[in-house]
C-alpha positions as CSV (number, residue, x, y, z in Angstrom):
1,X,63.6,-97.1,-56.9
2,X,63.6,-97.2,-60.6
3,X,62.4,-94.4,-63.1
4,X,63.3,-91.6,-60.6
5,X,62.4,-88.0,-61.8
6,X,63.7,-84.9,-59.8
7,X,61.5,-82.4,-57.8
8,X,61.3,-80.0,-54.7
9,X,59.4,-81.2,-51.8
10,X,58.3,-80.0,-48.4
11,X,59.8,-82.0,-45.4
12,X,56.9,-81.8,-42.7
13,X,57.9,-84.8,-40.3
14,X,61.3,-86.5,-39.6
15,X,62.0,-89.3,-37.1
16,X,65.9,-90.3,-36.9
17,X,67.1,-90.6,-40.2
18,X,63.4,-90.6,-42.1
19,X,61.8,-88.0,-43.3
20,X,58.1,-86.9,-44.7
21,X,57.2,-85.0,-47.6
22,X,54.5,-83.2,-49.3
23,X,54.5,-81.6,-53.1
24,X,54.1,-77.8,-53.4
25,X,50.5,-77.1,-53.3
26,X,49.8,-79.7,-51.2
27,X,48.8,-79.4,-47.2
28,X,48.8,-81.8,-43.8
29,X,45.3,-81.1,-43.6
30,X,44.1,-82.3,-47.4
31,X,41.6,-84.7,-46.6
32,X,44.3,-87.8,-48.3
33,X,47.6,-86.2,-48.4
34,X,50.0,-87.8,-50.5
35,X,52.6,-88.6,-48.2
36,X,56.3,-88.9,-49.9
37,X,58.6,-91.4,-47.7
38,X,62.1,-89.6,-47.8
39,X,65.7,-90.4,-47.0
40,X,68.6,-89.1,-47.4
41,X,70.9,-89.5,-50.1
42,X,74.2,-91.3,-49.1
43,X,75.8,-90.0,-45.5
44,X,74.5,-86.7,-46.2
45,X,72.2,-85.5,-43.4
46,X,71.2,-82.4,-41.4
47,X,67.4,-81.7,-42.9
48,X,65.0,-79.9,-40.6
49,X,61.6,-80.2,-40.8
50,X,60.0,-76.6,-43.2
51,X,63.0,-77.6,-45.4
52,X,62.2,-77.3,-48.9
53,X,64.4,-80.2,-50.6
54,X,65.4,-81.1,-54.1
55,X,64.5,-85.0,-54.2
56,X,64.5,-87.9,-56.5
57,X,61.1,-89.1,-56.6
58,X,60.0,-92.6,-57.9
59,X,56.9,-92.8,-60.4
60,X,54.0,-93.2,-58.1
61,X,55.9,-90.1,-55.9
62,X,55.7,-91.7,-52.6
63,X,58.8,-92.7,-52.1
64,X,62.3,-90.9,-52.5
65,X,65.4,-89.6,-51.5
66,X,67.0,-85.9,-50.9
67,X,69.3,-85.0,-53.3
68,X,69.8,-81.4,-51.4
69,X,68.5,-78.3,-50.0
70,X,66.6,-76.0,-52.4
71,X,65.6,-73.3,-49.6
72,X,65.9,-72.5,-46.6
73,X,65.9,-68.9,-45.2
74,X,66.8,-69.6,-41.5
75,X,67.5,-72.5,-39.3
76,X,66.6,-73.2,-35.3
77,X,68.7,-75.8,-33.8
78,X,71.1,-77.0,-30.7
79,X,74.3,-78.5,-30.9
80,X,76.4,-80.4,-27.9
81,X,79.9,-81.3,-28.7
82,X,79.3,-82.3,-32.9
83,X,75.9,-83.6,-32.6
84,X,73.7,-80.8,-33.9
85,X,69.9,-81.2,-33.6
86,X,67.8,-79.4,-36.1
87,X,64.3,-78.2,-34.7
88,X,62.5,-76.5,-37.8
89,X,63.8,-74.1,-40.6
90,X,61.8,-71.6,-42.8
91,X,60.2,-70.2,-39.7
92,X,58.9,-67.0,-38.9
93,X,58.5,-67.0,-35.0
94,X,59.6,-69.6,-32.5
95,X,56.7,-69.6,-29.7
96,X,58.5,-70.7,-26.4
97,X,56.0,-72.4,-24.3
98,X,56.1,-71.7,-20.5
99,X,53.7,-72.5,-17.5
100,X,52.4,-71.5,-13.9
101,X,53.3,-75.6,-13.3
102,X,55.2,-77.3,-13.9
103,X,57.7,-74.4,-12.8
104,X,59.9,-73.8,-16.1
105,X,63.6,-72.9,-16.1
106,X,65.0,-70.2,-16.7
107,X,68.1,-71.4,-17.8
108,X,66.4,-73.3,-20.8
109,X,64.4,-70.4,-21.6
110,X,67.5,-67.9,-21.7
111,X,68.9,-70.8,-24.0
112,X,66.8,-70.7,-26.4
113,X,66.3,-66.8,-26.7
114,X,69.8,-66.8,-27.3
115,X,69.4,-69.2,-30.3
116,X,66.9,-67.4,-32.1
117,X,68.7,-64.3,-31.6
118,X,71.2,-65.5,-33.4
119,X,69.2,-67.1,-35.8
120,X,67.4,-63.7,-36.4
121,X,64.0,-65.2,-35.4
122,X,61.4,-63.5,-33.8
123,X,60.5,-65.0,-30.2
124,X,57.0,-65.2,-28.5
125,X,56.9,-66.1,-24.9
126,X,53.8,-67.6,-23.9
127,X,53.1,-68.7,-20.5
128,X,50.8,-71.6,-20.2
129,X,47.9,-72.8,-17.2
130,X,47.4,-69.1,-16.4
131,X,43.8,-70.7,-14.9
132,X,46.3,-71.5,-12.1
133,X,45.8,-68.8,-10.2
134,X,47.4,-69.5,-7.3
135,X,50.6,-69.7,-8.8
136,X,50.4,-67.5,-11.5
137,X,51.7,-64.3,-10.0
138,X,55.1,-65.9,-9.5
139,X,55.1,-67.0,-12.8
140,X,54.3,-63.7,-14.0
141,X,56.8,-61.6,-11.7
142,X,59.6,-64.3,-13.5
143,X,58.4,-63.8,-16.9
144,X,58.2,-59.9,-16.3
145,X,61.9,-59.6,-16.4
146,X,62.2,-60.9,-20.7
147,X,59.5,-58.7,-20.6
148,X,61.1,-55.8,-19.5
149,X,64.2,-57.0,-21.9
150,X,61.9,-56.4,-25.2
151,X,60.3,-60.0,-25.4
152,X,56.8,-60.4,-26.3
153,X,55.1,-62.0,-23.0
154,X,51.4,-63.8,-23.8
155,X,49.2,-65.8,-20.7
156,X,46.9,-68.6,-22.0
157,X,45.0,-71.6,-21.0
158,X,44.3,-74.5,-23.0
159,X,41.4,-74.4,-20.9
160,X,40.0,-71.5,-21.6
161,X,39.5,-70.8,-25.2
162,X,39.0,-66.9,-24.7
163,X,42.7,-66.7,-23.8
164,X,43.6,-68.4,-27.0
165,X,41.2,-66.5,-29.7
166,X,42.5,-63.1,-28.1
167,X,45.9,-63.7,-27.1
168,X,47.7,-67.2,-29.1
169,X,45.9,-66.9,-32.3
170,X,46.6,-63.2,-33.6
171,X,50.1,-64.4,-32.5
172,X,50.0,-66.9,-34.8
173,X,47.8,-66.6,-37.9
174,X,49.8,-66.4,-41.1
175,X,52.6,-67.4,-40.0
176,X,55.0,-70.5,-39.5
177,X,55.6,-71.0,-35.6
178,X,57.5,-73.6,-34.1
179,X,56.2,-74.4,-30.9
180,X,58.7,-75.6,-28.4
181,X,59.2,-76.1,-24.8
182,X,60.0,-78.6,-22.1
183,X,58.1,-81.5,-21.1
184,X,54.9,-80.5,-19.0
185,X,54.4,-77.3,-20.3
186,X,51.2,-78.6,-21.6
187,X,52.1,-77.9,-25.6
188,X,50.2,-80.6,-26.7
189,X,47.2,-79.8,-25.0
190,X,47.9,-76.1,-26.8
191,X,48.2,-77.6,-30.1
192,X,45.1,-80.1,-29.5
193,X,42.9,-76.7,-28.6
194,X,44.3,-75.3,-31.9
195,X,43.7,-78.0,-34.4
196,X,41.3,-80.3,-33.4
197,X,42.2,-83.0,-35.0
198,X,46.0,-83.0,-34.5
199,X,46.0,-86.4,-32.7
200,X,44.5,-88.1,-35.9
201,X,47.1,-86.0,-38.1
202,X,49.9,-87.0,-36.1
203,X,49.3,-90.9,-35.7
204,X,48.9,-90.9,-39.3
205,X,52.1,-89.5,-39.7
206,X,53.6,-91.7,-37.3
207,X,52.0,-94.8,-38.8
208,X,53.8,-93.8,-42.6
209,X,57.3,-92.5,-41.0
210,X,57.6,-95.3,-38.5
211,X,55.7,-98.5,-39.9
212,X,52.8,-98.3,-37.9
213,X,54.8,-98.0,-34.3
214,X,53.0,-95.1,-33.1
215,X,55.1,-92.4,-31.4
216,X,54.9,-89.0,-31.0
217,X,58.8,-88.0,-30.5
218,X,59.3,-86.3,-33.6
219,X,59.0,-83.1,-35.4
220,X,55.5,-82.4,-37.7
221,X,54.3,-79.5,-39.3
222,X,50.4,-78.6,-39.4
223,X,49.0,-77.0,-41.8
224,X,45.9,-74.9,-40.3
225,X,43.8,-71.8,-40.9
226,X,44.3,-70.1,-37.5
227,X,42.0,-66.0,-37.4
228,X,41.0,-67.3,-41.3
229,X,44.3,-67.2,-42.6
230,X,46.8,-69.9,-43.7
231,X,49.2,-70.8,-41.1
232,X,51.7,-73.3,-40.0
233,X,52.5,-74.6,-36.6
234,X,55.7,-77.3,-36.3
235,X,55.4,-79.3,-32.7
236,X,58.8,-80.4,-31.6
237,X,59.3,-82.8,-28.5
238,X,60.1,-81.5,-25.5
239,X,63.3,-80.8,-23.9
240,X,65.3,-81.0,-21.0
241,X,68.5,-79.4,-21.9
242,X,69.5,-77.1,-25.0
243,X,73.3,-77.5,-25.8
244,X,74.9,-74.5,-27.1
245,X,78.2,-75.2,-28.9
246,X,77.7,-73.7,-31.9
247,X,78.0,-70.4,-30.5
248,X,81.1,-67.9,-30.0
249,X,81.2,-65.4,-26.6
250,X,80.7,-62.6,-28.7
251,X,77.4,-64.1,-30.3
252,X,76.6,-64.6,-26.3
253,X,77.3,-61.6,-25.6
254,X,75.2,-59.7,-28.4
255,X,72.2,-61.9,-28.1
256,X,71.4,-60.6,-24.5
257,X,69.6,-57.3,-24.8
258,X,70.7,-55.8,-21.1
259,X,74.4,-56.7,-22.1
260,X,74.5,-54.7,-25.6
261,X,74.3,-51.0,-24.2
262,X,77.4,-51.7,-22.5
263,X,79.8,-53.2,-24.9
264,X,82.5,-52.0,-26.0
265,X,82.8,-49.8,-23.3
266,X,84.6,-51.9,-20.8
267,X,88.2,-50.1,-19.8
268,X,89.8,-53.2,-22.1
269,X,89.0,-53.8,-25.5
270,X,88.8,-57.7,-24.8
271,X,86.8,-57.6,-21.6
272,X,85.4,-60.8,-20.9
273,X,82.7,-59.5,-18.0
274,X,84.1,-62.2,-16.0
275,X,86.4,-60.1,-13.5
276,X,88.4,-57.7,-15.2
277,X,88.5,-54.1,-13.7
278,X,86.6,-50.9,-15.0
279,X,84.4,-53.8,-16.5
280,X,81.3,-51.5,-17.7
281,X,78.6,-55.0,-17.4
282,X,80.1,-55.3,-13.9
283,X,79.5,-52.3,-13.0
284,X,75.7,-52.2,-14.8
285,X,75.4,-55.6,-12.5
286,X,76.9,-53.8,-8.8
287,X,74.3,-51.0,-9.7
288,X,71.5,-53.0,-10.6
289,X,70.9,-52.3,-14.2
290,X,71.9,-55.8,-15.0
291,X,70.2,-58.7,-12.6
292,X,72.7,-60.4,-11.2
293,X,71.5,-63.9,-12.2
294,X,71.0,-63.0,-15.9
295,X,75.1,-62.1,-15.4
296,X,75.3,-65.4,-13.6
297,X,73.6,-66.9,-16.3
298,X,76.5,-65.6,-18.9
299,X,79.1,-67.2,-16.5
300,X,77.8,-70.6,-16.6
301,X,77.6,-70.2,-20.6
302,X,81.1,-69.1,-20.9
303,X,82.4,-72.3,-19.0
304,X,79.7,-74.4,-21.2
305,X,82.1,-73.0,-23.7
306,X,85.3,-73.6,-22.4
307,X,84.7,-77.0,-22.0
308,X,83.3,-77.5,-25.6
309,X,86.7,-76.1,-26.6
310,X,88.9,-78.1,-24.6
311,X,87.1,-81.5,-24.5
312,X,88.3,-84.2,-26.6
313,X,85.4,-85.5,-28.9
């Protein structure tokens, strides 16, 4: 590019190592955005979609690459071994998208609570396909237990627009959400019901990030009025596992709500809550003030953990 000049710009799509950006002012839902084509600068990588980046900008501004970061308050991501995979940044609320079928996992779920506790990100739990109704009281009873645990619990149906005016929208308006969740939990056909025309925003997108090969595995933001107020929702594909590496035991330990009362009350001051005696979460688990597979839950994180530590990369 020749006669660059310097300026901050929104990233609101990435695929791979290209990115998409938008001038402050400017929204996904102008009726021509001007879309800036973005890479980044040398091996330098690690950009999240609701990054606000300093970027060298050619003349005509559609085209150039990211210099650096200029802001970001918070970041949502998952790691496995040194491969860290950023889902959005600058958010206020990750929604975690949930459903009566197909039947969600817990162990993904309880993942990715523990990454936006960490993060210091609010959470909202919504369970999808409540129409179901045959299987929505298992889904509920399953849910009721994050519930219990201080997480915000919603039911919608993408069918059934009263469920989303009352319950997903006043959850939403005004703010930034990144909607996440594994495949089949029907977050497309969420985001559809929200913004109508997210399938012509998206295969725009796709067409300028990707050179006309349409696909929708990548991250976008949409800018939307959601209750009459400005808001943001960033779709993220879905997933089938959520590595965790980044984390310590302690940060484990900490970011699940039924474990905190008991800390630091264990008989020794490095307790693990694997086995040791006088163990205070052992004892809250033998009495039933800690379900036993939430404890069997930690246990499978812990050896996650080990391995990260002692496998060669």
């Amino acid at each position: 590019m020749s006669k660059t000049h310097s300026t901050i710009v929104h990233i609101i799509a990435n695929y791979g190592h290209q990115f998409l950006g938008l001038l402050k002012g400017a929204r996904t839902d102008d009726a021509q955005p001007q879309w800036i084509q973005l890479v980044a600068r040398g091996k330098r990588q690690g950009y999240a979609v609701g990054d606000w980046v300093k970027a060298s900008l050619s003349q005509d501004q559609t085209q150039g690459a990211i210099e650096g970061i200029h802001l970001r308050e918070n970041l949502f991501y998952r790691s496995e071994f040194n491969k860290q995979k950023n889902l959005a940044s600058n958010i206020d609320q990750v929604a975690i998208i949930c459903a009566t079928e197909p039947s969600f996992a817990d162990e993904l779920l309880g993942r990715a609570l523990i990454c936006a506790h960490v993060a210091e990100i609010e959470v909202l739990i919504v369970l999808n396909k409540a129409d179901v109704s045959e299987l929505l009281p298992l889904a509920r009873e399953r849910l009721r237990l994050y519930a219990k645990l201080g997480y915000r619990v919603i039911e919608v149906s993408a069918n059934q627009p009263d469920s989303l005016n009352s319950e997903l929208i006043p959850a939403l308006k005004g703010k930034t959400t990144l909607l996440m969740g594994q495949s089949g939990m029907g977050k497309s056909s969420l985001i559809n019901a929200l913004i109508p025309d997210a399938n012509l925003r998206t295969r725009e997108i796709s067409s300028v990030l990707n050179s006309g090969k349409h696909t929708t595995t990548f991250s976008r933001l949409f800018d939307c009025d959601l209750g009459g107020q400005a808001s943001q929702i960033i779709d993220s594909p879905g997933f089938e596992q959520f590595g965790m590496a980044q984390f310590s035991v302690s940060q484990i330990q900490h970011a699940m709500p039924e474990f905190v009362p008991y800390l630091g009350t264990c008989k020794f001051h490095n307790c693990t809550h694997v086995h040791e005696p006088a163990c205070a979460i052992l004892d809250a688990v033998a009495r039933g003030e800690i379900v036993e597979f939430r404890h069997e839950f930690y246990l499978r994180l812990l050896q996650q953990l080990d391995y990260y530590e002692h496998a060669q990369y």
